[in-house]
Backbone as a ProteinNet text record, in pm:
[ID]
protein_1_A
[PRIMARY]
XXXXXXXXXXXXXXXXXXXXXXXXXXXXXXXXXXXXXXXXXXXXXXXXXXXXXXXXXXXXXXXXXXXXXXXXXXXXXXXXXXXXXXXXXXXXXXXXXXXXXXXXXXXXXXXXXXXXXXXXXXXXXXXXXXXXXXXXXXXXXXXXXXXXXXXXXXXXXXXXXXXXXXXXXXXXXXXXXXXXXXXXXXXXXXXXXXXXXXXXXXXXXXXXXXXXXXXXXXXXXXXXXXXXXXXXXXXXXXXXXXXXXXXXXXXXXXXXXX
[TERTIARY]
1702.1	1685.8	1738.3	1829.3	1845.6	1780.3	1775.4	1665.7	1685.5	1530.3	1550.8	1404.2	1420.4	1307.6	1301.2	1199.5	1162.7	1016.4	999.6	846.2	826	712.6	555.5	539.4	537.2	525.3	421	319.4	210.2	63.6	125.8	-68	-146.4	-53.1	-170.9	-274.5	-301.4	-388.6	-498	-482.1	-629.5	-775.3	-834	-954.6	-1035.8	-1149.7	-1253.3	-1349.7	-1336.5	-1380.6	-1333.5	-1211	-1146.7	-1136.8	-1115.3	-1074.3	-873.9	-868.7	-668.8	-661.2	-700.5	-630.9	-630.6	-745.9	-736.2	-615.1	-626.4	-473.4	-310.2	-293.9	-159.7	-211.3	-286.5	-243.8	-222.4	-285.7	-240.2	-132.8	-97.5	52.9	193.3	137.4	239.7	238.6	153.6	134.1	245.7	247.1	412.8	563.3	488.4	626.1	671.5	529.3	526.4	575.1	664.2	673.8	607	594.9	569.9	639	570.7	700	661.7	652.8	626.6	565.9	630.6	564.9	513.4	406.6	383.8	351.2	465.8	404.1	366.2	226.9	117.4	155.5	160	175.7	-6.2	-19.5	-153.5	-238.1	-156	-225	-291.4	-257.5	-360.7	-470.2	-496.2	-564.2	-646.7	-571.8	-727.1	-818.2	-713.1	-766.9	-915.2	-881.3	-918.5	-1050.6	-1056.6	-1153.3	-1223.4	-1201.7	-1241.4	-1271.1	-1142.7	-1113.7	-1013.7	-1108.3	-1081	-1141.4	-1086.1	-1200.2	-1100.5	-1202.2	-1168.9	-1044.3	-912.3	-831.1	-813	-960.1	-955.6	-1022.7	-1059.5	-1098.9	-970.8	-853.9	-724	-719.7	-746.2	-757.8	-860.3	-970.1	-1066.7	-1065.8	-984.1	-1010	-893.5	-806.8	-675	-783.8	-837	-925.7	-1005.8	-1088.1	-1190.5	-1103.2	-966.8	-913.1	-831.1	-798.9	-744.4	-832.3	-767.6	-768.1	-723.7	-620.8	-500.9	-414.7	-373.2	-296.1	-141	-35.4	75.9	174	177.8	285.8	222.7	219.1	159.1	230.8	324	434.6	376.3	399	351.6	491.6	479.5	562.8	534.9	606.3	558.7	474.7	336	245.4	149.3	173.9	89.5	133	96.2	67.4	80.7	179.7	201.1	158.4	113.4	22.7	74.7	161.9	172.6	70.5	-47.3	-122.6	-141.3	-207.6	-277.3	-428.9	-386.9	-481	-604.1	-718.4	-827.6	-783.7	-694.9	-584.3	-529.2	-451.1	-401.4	-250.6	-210.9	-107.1	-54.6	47.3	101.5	214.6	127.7	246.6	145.9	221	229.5	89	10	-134.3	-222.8	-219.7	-280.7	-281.4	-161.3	-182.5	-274.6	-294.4	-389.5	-306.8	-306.9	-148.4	-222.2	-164.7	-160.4	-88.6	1.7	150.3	43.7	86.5	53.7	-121.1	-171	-340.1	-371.2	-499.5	-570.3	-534.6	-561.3	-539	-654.8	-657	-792.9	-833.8	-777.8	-816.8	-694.8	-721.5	-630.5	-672	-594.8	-637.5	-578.2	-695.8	-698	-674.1	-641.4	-551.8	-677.3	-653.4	-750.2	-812.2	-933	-1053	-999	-960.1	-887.8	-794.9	-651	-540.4	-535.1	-552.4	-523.6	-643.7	-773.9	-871.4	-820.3	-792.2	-789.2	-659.6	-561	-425.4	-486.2	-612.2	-659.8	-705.6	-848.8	-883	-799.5	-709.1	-608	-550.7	-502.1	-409	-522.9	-655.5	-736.4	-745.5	-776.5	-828.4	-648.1	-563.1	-447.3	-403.9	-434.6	-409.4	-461.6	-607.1	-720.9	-681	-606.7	-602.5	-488.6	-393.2	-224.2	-218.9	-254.6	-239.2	-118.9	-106.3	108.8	14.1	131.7	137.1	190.6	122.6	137.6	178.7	196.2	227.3	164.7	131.4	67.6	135.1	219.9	216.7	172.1	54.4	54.7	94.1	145.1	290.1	240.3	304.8	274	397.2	433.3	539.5	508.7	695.6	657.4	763	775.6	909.6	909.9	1019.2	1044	1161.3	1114.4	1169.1	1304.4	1374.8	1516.4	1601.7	1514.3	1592.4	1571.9	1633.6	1570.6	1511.2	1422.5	1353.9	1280.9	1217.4	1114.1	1151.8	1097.7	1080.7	928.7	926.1	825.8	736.9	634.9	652.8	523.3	492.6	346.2	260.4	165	47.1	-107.8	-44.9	-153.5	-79.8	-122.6	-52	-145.7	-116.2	-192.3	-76.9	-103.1	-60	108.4	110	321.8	298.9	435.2	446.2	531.8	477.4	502	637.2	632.8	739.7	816.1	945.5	1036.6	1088.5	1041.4	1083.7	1211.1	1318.5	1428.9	1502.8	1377.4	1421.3	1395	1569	1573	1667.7	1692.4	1790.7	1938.4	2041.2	2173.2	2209	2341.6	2373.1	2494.2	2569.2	2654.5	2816.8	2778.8	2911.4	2829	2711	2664.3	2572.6	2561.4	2489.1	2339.1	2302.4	2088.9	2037.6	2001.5	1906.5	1766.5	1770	1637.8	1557.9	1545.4	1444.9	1479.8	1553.9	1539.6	1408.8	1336.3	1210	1213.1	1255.7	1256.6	1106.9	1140.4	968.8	995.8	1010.9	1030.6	930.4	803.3	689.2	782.4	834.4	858.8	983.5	1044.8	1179.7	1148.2	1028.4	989.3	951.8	868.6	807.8	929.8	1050.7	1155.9	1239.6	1252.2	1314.2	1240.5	1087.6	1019.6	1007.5	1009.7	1031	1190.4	1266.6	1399.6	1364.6	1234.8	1243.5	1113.8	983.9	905.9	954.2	1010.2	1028.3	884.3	905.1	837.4	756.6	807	783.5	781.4	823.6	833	740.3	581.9	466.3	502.1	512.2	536.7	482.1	370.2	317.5	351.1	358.6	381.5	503.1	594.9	703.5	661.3	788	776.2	891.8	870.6	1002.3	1013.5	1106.6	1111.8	1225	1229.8	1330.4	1304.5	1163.6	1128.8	1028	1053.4	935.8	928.7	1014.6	969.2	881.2	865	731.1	611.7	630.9	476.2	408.2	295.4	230.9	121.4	-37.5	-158	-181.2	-325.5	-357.6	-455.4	-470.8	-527.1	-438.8	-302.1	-211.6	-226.4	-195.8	-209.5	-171.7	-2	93.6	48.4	-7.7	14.5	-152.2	-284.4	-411.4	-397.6	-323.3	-372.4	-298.5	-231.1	-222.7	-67.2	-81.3	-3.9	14.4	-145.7	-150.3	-40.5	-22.7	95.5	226.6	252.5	368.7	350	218.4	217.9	266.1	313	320.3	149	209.3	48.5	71.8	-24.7	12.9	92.2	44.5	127.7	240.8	333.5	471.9	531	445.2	493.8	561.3	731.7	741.9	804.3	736.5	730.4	592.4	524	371.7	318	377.5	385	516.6	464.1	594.7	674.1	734.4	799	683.4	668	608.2	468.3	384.4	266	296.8	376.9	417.2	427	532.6	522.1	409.8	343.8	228.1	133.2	110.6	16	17.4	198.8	277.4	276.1	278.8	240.2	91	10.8	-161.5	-158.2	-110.3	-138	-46.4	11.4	101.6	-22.2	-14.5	-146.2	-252.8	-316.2	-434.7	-382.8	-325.3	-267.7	-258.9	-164.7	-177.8	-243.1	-360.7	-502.5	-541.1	-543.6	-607.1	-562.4	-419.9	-377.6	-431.6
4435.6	4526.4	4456.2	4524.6	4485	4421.5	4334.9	4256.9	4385.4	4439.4	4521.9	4435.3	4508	4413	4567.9	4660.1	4781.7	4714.3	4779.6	4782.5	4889.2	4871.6	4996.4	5042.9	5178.7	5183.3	5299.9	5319.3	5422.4	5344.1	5212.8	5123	5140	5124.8	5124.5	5011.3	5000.9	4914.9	4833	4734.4	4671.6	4647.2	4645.9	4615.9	4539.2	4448.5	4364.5	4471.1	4463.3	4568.6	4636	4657.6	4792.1	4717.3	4825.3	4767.5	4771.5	4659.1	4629.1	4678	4656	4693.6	4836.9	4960.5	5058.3	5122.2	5056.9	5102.6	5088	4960	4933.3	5047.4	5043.5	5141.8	5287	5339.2	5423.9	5481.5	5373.5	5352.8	5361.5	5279.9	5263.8	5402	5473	5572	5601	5637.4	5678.3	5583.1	5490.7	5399.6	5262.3	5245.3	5099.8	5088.7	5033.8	5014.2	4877.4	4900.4	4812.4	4688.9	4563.7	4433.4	4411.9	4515	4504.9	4386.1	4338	4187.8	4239.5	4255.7	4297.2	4194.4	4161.5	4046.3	4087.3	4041.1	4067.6	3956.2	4041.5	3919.4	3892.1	3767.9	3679.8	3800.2	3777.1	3858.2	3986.2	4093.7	4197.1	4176	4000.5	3974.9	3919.1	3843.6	3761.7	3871.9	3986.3	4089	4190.2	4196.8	4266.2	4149.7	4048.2	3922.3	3879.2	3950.3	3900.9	3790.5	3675.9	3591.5	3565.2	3604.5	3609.6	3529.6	3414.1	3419.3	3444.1	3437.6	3460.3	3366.7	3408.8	3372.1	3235	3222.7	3148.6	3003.6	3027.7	2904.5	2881	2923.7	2868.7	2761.8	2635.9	2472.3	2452.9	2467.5	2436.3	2465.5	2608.9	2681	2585.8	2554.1	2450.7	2337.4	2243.9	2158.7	2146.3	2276.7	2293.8	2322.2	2365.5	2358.3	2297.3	2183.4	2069.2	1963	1909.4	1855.3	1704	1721.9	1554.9	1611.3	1557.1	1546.4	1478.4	1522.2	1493.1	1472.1	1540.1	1478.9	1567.7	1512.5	1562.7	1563.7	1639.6	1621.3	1713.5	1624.6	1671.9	1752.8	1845.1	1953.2	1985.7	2012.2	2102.6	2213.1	2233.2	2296.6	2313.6	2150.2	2163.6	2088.9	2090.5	2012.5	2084.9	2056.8	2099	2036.9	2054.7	2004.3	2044.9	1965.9	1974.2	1879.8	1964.3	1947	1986.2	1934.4	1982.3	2039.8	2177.7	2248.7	2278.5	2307.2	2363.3	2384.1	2434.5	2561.2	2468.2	2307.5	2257.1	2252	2326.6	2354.2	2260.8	2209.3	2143	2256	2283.1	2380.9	2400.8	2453.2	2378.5	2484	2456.2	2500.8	2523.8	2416.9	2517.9	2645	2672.7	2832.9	2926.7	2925.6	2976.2	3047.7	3170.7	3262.8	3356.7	3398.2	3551.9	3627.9	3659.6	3727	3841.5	3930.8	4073.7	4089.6	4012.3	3994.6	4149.9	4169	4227.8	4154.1	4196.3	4150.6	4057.2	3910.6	3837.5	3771.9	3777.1	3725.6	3622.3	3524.9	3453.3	3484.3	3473.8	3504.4	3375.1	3325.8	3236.9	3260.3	3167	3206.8	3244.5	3375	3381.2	3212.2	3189.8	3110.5	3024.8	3133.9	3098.9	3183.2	3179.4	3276.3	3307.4	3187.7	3252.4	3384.8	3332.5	3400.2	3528.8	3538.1	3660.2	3743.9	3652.8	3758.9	3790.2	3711.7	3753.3	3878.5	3872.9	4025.2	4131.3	4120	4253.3	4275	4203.1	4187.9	4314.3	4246.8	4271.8	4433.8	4470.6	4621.2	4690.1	4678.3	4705.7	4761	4620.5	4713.2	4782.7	4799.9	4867.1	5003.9	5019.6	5135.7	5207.1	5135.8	5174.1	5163.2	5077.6	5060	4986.1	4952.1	4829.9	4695.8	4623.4	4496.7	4446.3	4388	4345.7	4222	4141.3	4020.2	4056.4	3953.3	3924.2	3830.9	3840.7	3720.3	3703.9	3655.4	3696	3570.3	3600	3515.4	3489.9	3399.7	3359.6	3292.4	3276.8	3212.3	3055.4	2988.6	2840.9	2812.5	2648.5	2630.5	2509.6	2421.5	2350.6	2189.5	2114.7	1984.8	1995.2	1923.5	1913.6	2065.9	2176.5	2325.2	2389.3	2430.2	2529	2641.5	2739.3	2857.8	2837.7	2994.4	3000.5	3086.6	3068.5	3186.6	3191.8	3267.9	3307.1	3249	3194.9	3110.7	3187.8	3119.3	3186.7	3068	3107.6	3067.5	3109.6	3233.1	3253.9	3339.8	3349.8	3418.9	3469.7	3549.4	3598.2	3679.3	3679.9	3750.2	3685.7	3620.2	3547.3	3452.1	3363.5	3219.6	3180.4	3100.4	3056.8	2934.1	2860.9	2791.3	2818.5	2773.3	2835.1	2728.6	2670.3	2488.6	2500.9	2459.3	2499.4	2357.9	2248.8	2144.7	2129.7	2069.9	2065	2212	2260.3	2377.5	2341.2	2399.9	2346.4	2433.1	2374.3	2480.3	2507	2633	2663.6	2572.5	2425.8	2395.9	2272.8	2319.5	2239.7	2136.6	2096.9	1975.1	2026.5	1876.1	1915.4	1896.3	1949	1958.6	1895.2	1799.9	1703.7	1721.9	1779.3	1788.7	1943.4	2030.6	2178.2	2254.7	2227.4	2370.1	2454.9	2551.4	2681.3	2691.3	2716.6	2766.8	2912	3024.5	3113	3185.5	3126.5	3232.3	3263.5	3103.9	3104.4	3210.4	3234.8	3291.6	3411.4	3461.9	3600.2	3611.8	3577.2	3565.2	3583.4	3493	3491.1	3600.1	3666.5	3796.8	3881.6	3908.1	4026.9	4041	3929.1	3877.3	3950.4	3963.6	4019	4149.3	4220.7	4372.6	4425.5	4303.1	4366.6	4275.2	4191.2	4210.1	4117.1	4054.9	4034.4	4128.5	4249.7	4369.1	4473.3	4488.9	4618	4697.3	4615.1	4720.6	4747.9	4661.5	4665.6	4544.5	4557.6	4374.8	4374.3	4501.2	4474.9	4512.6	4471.5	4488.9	4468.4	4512.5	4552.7	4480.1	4392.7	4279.3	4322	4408.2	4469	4421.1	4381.6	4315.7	4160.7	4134.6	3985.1	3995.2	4099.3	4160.7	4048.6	3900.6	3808	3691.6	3666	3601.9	3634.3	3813.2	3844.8	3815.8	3753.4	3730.9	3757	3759	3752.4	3592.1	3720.7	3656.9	3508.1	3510.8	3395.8	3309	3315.8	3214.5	3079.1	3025.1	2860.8	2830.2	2893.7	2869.3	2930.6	3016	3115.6	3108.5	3055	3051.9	2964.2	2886.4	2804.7	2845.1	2972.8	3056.7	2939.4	2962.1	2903.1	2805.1	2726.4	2588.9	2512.8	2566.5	2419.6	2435	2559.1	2477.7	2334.4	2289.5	2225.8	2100.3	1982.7	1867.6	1746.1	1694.7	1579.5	1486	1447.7	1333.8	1235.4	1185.4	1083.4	1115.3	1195.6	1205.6	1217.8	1295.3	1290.6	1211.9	1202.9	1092.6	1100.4	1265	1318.1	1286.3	1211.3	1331.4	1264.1	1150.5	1171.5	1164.5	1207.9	1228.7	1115.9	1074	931.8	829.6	870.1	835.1	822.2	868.5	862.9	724.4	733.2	656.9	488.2	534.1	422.8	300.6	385.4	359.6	291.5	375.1	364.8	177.6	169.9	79.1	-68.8	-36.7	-112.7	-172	-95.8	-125.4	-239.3	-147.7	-247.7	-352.9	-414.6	-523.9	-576.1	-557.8	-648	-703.7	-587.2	-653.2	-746.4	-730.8	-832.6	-988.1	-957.8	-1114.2	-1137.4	-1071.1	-1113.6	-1182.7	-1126	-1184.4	-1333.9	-1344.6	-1450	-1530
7148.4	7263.3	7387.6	7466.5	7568.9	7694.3	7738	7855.6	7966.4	8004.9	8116.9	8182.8	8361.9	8426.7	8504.4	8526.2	8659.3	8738.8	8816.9	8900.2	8868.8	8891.9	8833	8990.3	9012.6	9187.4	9170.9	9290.4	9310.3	9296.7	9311.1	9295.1	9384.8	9508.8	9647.7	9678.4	9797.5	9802.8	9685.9	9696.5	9585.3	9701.8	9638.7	9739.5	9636.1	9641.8	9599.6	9504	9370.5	9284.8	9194.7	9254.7	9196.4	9036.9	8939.7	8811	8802.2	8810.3	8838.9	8662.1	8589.2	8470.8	8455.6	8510.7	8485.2	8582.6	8711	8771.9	8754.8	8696.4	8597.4	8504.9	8476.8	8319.1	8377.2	8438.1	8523.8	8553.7	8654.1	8703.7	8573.6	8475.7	8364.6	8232.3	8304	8169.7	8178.3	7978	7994.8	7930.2	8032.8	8051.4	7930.9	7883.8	7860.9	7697.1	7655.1	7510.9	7424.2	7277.1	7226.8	7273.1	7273.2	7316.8	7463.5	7553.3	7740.1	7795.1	7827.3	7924.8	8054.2	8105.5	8288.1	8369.7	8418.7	8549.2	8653	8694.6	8822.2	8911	9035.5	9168.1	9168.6	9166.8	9159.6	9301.4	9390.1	9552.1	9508.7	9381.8	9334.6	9280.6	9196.8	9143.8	9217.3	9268.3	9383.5	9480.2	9481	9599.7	9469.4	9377.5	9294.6	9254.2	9250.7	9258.6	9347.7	9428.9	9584.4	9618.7	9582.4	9640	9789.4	9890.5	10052.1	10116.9	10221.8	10316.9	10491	10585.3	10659	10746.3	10767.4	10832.5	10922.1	10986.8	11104.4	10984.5	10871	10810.3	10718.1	10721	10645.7	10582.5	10703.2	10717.9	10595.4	10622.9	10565.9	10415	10389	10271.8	10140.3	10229.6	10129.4	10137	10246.2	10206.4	10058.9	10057.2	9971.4	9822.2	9805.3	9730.8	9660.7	9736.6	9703.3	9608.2	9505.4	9416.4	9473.3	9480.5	9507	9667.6	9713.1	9809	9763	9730.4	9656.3	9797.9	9874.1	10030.9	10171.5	10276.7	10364.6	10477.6	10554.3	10652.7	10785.2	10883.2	10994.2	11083	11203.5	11219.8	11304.3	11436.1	11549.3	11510.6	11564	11531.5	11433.7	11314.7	11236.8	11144.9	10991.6	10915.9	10787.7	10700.5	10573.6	10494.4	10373.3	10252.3	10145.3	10055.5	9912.1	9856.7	9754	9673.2	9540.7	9470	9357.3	9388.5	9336.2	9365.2	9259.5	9253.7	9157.5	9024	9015.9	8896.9	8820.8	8906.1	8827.3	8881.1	8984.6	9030.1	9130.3	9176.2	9269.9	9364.9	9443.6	9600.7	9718.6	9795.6	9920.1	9975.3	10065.1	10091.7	9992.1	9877.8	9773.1	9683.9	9761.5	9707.6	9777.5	9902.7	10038.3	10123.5	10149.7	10132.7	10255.7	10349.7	10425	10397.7	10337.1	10335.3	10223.3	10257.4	10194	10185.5	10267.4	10296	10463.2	10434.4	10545.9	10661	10756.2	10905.1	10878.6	10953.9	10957.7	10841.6	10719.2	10585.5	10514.1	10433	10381.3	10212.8	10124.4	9980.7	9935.7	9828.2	9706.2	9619	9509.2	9371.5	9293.1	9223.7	9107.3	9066.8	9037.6	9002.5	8832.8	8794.3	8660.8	8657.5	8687.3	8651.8	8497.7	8418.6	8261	8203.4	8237.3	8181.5	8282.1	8381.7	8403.1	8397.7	8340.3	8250	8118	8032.6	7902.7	7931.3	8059.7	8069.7	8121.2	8167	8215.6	8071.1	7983.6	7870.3	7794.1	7760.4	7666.1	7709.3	7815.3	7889	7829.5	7847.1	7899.3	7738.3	7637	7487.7	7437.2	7479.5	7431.8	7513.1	7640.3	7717.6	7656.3	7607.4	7553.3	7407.3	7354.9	7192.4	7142.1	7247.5	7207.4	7256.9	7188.7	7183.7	7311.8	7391.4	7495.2	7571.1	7632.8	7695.9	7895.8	7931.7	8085.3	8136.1	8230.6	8302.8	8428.4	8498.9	8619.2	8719.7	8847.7	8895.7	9046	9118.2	9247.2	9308.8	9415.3	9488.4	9493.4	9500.1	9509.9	9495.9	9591.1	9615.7	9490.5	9498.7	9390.4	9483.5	9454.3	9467.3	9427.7	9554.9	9579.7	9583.1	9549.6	9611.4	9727.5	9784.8	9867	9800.9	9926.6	9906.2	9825.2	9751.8	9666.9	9576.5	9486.8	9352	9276.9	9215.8	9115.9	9024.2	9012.5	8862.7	8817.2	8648.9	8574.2	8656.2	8671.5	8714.4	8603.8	8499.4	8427.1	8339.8	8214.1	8109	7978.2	7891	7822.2	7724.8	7590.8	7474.8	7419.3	7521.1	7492.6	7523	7464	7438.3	7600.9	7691.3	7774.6	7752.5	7624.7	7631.6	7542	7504.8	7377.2	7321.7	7237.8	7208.6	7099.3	7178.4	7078.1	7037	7070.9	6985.5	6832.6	6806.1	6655.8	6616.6	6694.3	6658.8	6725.4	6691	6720.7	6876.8	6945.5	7070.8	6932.3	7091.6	7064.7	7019.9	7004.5	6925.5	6836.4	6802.5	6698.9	6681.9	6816.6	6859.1	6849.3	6793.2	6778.6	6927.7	6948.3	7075.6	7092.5	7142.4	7154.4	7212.9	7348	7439.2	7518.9	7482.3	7543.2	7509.7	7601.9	7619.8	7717.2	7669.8	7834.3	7864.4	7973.1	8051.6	8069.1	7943.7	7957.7	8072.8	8075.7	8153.9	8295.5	8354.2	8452.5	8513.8	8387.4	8391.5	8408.1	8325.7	8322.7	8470.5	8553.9	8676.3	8772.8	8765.8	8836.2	8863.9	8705.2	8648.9	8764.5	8708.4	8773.6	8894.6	8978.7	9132.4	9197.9	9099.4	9228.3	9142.6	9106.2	9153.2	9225.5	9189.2	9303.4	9439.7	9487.4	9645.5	9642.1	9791.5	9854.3	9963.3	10009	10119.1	10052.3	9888.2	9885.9	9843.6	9839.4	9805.3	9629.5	9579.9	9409.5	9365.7	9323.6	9315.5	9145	9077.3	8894.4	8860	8728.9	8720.3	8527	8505.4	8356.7	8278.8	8231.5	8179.4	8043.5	7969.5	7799	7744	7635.2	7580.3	7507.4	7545.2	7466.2	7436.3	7330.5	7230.7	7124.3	7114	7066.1	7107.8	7251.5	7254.4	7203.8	7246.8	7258.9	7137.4	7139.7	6990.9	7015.7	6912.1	6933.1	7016.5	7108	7246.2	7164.4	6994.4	6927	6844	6879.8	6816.7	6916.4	6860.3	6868.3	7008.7	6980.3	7070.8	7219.1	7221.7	7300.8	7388.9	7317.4	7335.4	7489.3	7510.3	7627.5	7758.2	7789.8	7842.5	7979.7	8077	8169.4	8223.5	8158.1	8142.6	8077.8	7985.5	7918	7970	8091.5	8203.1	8302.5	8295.4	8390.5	8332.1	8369	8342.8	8323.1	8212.2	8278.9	8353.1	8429.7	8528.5	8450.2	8295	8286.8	8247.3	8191.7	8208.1	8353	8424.7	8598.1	8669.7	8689.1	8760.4	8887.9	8982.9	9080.1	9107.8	9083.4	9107.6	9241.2	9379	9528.1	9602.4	9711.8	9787.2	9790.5	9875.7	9923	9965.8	10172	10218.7	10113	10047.3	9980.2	9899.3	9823.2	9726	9731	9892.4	9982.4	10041.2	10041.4	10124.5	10006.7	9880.3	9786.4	9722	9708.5	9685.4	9737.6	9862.1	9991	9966.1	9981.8	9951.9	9832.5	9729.4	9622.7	9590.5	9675.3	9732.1	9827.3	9916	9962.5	9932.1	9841.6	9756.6	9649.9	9596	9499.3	9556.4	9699.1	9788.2	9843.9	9842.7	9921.4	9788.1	9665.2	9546.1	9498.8	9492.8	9458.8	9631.4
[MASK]
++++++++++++++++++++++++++++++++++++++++++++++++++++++++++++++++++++++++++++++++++++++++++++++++++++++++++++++++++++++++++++++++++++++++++++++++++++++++++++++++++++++++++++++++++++++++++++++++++++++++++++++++++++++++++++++++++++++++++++++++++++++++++++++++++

C-alpha cells in the first residue's frame, strides 16, 4: 500500500476531562483502515490529563521536572535549559510548552506518554475494530541541526524501531548497525500535515500496516521508551561548557588527592 499521511480535522478544543479517545474516534469515523497509525500532538493529551499549571510558575514547573541538567545557556532575557526530563527525555524546558495552551497556562508532557498511547490505542480498537498503531508526538530540536521536528515521545500497538541489521542494502552489503527510529519518522511524516497553527493536533499515517503488531509483542510492549539512548552508550549526554567544567573538577580533586 502506498505511504499516505492526512489530518483528522473537527476536534476542537480539548479541555481537562474530556475522553480524547472518544473524540479521535469520532473525528475518524469512516476514515480509518486496518494498518492506521494515528499520531497525537502530546498538547491534546496533556490538555485531556490536565496536566497545566499556571503560566507565571513556567521557571519553577521545568525545575520540578527536571531530572539532569544536560546544557544551560544564558541569553538576553533569560536562560535556556536542555534537560532530562521525568519521561526520560532530553529537550529544551523539559518539555514545558505555551504554544497552543490557554491564555495564562503552560502544559506538561503527559505523566507517562506510553501508558497513555496504550489507553487511547486500547479505547480506539475497541471503538473501530482494526488493528491499530499510536504514536503520540511532541516538538524538539536535535544537536548540530537547526529547527525542530516531531519525534515519538509515547507509542502503543507498533514497533518503534526497524532493526535491519544483518540484512543486505541495495548492492549487497550486510548492514551492521542500521536501526531506523521509524516512530520518529512517523511523528515527522504526521508533523508536515498537522502544522504547527493549523488546529489539527491528529493525523493518520496508512501504509505501514507492517509495524503495527499486538500492543503484547515483545518488540513493541515497551512503547517509546526504547528510542531513547542509555546514558551509557551516550556520548552526547553534556553540553560542552558542562562537560568542561565536570572535567575540570575532577582534575582538581584528583590533585588535591595525590
Amino acid at each position: 500500500m502506498p505511504l499516505s499521511v492526512f489530518a483528522l480535522t473537527g476536534l476542537g478544543e480539548i479541555a481537562a476531562g474530556d475522553d480524547l479517545a472518544a473524540l479521535i474516534a469520532d473525528a475518524a469515523a469512516g476514515l480509518l483502515q486496518d494498518g492506521d497509525i494515528l499520531a497525537v500532538t502530546s498538547k491534546i493529551v496533556s490538555k485531556a490529563e490536565g496536566r497545566a499549571v499556571a503560566a507565571a510558575d513556567r521557571e519553577q514547573a521545568i525545575t520540578d521536572e527536571t531530572v539532569r541538567v544536560v546544557a544551560s545557556r544564558e541569553y538576553p532575557g533569560g536562560v535556556t535549559r536542555i534537560v532530562e526530563n521525568r519521561q526520560g527525555l532530553v529537550m529544551a524546558a523539559a518539555g514545558v510548552d505555551t504554544s497552543n495552551a490557554p491564555d495564562g497556562v503552560v502544559l506538561l508532557l503527559p505523566v507517562d506518554p506510553d501508558a497513555s498511547a496504550r489507553s487511547l490505542l486500547g479505547a480506539l480498537v475497541a471503538a473501530t475494530g482494526l488493528r491499530l498503531g499510536v504514536v503520540i508526538t511532541d516538538t524538539a530540536g536535535r544537536p548540530w541541526r537547526e529547527g525542530q521536528t516531531d519525534i515519538a515521545i509515547g507509542a502503543a500497538g507498533l514497533l518503534v524501531l526497524d532493526d535491519l541489521r544483518g540484512q543486505t542494502d541495495a548492492s549487497g552489503r550486510r548492514l551492521e548497525v542500521t536501526v531506523a527510529a521509524v516512530g520518529d519518522e512517523i511523528a515527522g511524516a504526521a508533523d508536515l500535515v498537522k502544522g504547527k497553527t493549523s488546529g489539527n493536533p491528529v493525523a493518520v499515517v496508512r501504509g505501514l500496516g507492517q509495524l503495527v503488531v499486538a500492543p503484547t509483542d515483545a518488540a513493541a510492549s515497551v512503547g517509546a521508551r526504547a528510542l531513547q539512548r542509555p546514558s551509557a552508550t551516550d556520548m552526547f549526554r553534556l553540553g560542552t561548557a558542562e562537560a568542561y567544567a565536570e572535567g575540570f573538577a575532577a582534575g582538581q580533586t584528583a590533585g588535591r588527592a595525590r
